[in-house]
C-alpha positions as CSV (number, residue, x, y, z in Angstrom):
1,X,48.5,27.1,-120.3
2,X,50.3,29.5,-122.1
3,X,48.5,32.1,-124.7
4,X,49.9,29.6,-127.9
5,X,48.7,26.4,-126.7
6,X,44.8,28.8,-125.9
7,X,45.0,30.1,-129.1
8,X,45.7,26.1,-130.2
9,X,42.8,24.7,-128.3
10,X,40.0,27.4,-129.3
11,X,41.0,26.6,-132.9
12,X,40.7,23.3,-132.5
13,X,36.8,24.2,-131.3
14,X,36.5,26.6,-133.9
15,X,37.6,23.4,-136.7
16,X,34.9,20.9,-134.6
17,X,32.1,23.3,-135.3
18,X,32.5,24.6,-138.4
19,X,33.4,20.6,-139.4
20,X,30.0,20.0,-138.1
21,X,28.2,22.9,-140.6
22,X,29.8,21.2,-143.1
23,X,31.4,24.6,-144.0
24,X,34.1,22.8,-146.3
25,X,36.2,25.5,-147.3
26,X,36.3,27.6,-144.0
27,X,37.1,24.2,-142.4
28,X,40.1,23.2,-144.9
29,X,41.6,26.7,-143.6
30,X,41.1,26.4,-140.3
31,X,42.3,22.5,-140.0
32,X,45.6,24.2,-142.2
33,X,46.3,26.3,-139.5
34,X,45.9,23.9,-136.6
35,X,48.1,21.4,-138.5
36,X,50.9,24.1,-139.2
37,X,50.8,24.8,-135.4
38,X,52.1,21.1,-134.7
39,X,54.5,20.7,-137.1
40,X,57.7,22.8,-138.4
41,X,57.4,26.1,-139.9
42,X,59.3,24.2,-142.9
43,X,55.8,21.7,-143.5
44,X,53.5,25.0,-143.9
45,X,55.4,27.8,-144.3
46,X,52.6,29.7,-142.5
47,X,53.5,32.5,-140.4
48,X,52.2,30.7,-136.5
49,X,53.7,29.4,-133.7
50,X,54.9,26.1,-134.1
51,X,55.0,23.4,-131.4
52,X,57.4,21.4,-132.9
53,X,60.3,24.1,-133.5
54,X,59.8,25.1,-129.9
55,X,60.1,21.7,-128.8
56,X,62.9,21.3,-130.8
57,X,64.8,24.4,-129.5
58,X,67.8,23.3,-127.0
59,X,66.7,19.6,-127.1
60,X,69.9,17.8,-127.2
61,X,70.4,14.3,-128.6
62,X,70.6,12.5,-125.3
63,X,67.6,14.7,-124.0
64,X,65.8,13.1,-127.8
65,X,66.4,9.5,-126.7
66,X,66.1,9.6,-122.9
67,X,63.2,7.7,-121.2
68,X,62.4,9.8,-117.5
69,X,62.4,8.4,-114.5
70,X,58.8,6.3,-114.0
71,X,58.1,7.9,-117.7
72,X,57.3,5.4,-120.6
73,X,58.0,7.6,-123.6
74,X,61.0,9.1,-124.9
75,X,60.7,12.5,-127.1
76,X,62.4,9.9,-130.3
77,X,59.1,7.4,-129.4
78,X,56.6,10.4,-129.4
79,X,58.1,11.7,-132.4
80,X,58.2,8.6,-134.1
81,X,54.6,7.8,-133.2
82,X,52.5,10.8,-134.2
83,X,54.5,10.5,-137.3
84,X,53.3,6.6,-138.2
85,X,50.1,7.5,-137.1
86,X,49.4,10.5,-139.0
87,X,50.7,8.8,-142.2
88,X,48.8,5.7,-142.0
89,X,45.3,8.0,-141.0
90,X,45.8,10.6,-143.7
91,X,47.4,8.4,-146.9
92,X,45.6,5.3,-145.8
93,X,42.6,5.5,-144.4
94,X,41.7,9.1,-145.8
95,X,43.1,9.1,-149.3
96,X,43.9,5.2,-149.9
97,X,47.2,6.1,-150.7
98,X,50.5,4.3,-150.0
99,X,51.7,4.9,-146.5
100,X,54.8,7.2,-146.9
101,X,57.0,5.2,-144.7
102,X,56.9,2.3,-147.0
103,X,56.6,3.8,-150.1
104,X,59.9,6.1,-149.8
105,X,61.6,3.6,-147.4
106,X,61.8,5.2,-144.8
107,X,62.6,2.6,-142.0
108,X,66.2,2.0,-143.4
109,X,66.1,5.9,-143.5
110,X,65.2,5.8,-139.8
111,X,67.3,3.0,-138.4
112,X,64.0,1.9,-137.5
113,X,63.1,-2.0,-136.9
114,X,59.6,-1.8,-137.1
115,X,57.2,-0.7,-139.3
116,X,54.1,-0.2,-137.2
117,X,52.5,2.7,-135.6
118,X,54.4,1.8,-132.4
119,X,51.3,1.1,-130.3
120,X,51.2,-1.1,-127.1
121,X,54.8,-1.5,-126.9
122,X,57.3,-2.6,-124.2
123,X,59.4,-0.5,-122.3
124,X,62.0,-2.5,-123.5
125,X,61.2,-2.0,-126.7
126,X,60.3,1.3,-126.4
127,X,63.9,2.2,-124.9
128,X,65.9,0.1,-128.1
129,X,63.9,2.0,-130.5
130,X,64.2,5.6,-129.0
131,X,68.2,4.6,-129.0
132,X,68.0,3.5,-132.9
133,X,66.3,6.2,-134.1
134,X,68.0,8.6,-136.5
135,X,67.5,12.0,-135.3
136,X,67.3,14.2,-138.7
137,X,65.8,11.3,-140.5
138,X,62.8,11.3,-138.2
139,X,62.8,15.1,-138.5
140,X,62.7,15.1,-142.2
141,X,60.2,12.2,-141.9
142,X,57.8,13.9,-140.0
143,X,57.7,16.6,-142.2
144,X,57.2,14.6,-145.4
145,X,54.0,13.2,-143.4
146,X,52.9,16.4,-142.6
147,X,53.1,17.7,-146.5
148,X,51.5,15.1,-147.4
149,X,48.8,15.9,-145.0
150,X,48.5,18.9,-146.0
151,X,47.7,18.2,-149.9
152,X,45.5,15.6,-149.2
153,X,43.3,17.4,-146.9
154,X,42.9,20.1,-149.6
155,X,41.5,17.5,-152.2
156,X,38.7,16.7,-150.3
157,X,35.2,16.9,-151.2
158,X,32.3,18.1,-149.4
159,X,30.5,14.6,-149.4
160,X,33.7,12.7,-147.9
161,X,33.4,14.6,-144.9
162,X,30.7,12.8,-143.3
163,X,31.9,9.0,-145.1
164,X,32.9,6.6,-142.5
165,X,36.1,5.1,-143.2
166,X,36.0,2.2,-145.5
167,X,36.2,-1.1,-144.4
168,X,38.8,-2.2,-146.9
169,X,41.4,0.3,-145.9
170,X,41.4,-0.6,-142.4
171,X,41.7,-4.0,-143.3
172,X,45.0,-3.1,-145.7
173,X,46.3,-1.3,-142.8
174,X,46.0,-4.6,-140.5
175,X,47.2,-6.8,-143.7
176,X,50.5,-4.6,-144.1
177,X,51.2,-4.7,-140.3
178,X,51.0,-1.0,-139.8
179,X,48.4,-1.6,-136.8
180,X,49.7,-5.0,-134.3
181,X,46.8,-7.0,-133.5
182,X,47.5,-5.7,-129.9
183,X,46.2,-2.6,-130.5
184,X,43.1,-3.7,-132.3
185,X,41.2,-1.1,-130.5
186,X,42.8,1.5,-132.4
187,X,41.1,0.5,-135.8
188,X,38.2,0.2,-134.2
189,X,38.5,3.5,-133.2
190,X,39.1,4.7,-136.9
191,X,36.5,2.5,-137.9
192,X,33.9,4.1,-136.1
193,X,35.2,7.9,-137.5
194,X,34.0,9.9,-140.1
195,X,36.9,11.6,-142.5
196,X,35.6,14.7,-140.7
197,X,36.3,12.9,-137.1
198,X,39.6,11.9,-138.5
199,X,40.8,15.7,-139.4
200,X,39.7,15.9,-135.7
201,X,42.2,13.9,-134.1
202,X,45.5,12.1,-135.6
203,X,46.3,15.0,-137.2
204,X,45.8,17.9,-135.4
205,X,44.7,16.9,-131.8
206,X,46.8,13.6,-131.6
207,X,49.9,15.7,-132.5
208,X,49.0,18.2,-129.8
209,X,48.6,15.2,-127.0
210,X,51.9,13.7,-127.6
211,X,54.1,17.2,-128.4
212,X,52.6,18.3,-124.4
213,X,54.0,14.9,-123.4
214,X,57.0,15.7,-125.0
215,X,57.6,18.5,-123.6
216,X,56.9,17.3,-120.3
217,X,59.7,14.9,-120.7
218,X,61.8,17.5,-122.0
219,X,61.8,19.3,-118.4
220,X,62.1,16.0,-116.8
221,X,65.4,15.0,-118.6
């Protein structure tokens, strides 16, 4: 592992336990500089590494849309992915706002044909998506998630952080499709967070996950 991604993952211990103090303030700053880490320089303007631009350097268009050999993912699917899932966790579920996607149309934006987080999908619809996908449109999309993101997390209040999600925005995310039913076990999964679990993982350690996979598929293809 290389000293960025070490730096990365003793942050992202640093976030767990001060999240667990309850140390709101210290937390919202560290969680800041985790999140600017996996997303562009242009989302935070914070002066850190960023995963995404060096993901991004080199990484031609058929490279973006390619699906490796024995590989299930494309770098346009991963990119897509952490992008719906992030805004449906953060506006949704964490501030009850609109889901960005919709509420700036962004699926005409992105060529896309679906509106879901992209879970439990086929390779074959994995591969017609990952060809669909307009490449600066999901760039400019990712970064209006991760804005977002960015303000919400610094509205919140100390007593949210140990609130469970509520029930009735996980059932408006199953209502508006964002979730299939074939991936129920991802709302359990939210269900069963607290706002302070959810800072944990869609968006900082979720993006993390998927941006190592994508780079492993960048040295594949």
């Amino acid at each position: 592992m290389d000293t960025n991604r070490k730096i990365w993952n003793e942050g992202q211990q640093n976030l767990r336990r001060t999240l667990a103090a309850g140390d709101l303030t210290k937390a919202i700053e560290q969680f800041l500089t985790q999140h600017a880490m996996v997303h562009s320089k242009k989302v935070s303007r914070a002066d850190v590494w960023s995963f995404e631009d060096e993901l991004w350097q080199g990484l031609t268009e058929k490279a973006f849309r390619t699906i490796p050999p024995k590989g299930g993912h494309s770098i346009a699917w991963i990119l897509f992915h952490i992008a719906r899932i992030e805004d449906i966790t953060m506006n949704m579920l964490v501030a009850g706002n609109p889901q960005i996607y919709i509420r700036d149309k962004w699926a005409k934006k992105l060529k896309s044909t679906i509106h879901h987080s992209a879970n439990r999908m086929d390779n074959e619809s994995v591969a017609q998506l990952s060809s669909q996908l307009e490449l600066t449109a999901l760039r400019e999309y990712r970064a209006a998630v991760g804005r977002g993101t960015r303000d919400i997390v610094r509205k919140i209040r100390p007593h949210e952080l140990n609130q469970k999600v509520d029930t009735a925005r996980l059932q408006t995310v199953l209502d508006q499709g964002a979730v299939i039913p074939e991936a129920m076990e991802i709302v359990h999964y939210w269900g069963n967070r607290t706002i302070a679990g959810l800072l944990l993982m869609p968006p900082t350690r979720h993006n993390f996950l998927h941006l190592n996979e994508a780079f492993r598929v960048k040295k594949k293809v």
